[in-house]
C-alpha positions as CSV (number, residue, x, y, z in Angstrom):
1,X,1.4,10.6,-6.1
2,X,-2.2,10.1,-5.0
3,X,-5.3,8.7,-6.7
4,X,-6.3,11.9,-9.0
5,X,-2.5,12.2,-10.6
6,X,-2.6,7.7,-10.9
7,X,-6.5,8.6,-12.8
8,X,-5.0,11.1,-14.9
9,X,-1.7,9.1,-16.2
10,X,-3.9,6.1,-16.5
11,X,-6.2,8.5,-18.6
12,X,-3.7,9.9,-20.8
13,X,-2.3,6.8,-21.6
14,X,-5.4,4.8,-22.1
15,X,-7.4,7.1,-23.5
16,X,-10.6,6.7,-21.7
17,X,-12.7,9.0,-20.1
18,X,-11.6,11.0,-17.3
19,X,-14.6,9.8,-15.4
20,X,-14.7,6.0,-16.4
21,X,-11.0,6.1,-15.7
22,X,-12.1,7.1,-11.9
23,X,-14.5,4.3,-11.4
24,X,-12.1,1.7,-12.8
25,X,-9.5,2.9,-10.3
26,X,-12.6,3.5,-7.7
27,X,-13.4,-0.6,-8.6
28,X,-9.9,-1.7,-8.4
29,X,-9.1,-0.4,-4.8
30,X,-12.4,-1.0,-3.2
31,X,-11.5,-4.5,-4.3
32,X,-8.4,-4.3,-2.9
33,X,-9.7,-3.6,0.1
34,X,-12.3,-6.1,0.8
35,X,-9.6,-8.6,-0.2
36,X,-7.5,-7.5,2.4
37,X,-10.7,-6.8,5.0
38,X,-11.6,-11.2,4.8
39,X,-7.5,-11.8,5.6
40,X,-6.4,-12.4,2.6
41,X,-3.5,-11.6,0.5
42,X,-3.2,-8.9,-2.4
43,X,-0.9,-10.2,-4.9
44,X,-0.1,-7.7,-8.1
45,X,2.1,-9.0,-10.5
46,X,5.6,-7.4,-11.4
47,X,4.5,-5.1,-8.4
48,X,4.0,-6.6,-5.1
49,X,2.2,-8.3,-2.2
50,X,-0.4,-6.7,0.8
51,X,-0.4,-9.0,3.3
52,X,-2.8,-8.9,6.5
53,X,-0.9,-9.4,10.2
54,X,-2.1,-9.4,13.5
55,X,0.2,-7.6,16.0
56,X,0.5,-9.0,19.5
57,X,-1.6,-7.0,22.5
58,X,2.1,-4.9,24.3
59,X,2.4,-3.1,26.9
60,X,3.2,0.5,26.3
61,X,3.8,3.6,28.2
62,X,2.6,7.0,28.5
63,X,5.6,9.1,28.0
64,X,3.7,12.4,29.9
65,X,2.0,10.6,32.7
66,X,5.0,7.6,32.6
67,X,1.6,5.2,33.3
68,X,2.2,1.9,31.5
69,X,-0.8,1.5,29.0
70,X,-2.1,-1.9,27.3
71,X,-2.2,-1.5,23.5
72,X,-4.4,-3.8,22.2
73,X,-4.1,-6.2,19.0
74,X,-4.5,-5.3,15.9
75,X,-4.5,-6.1,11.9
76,X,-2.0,-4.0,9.8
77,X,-1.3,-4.4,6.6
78,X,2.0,-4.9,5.4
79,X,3.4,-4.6,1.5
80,X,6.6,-6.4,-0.1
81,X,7.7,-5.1,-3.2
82,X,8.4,-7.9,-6.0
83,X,11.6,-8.1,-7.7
84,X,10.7,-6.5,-11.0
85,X,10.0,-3.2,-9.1
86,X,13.2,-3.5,-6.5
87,X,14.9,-3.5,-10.0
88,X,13.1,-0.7,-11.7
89,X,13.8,1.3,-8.5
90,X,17.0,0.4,-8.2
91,X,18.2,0.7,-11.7
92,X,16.9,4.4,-11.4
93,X,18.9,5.1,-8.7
94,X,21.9,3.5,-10.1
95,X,24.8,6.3,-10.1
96,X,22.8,8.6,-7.4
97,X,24.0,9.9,-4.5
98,X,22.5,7.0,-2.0
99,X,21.6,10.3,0.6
């Protein structure tokens, strides 16, 4: 799923605009974002949390040359799904084939 198919569904169940629709889910992200740009934490309700972490400077190697490399620290952003969507997920895979 990417942002055009989450616009449509949120069009067709809402009912507004195609366009409006894309600048509500334009406004919501960019939010999003800068939230998680200051270091804080994105916390969605009955969906999950984005949280901000710094990863430690390693050393590394270059697997062509074999030359040990520094990477450098860095923020990544990291997501734990909440419990009500563990158990929507789960309960639709209840009965599958875990493979």
């Amino acid at each position: 799923m990417n942002k055009k198919d989450i616009v449509l569904k949120i069009h067709e169940k809402i009912g507004f605009p195609k366009r409006e629709t894309a600048v509500i889910v334009d406004a919501a992200f960019e939010r999003i974002k800068q939230t998680l740009q200051n270091g804080e934490a994105v916390t969605i309700s009955a969906f999950g949390r984005f949280d901000v972490h710094v990863r430690k400077a390693k050393k590394g190697r270059n697997l062509q040359t074999g030359d040990t490399v520094l990477i450098p620290a860095r923020k990544v952003v990291t997501f734990k799904a909440g419990n009500v969507l563990k158990e929507r997920i789960n309960e639709a895979h209840r009965g599958r084939d875990p493979r």
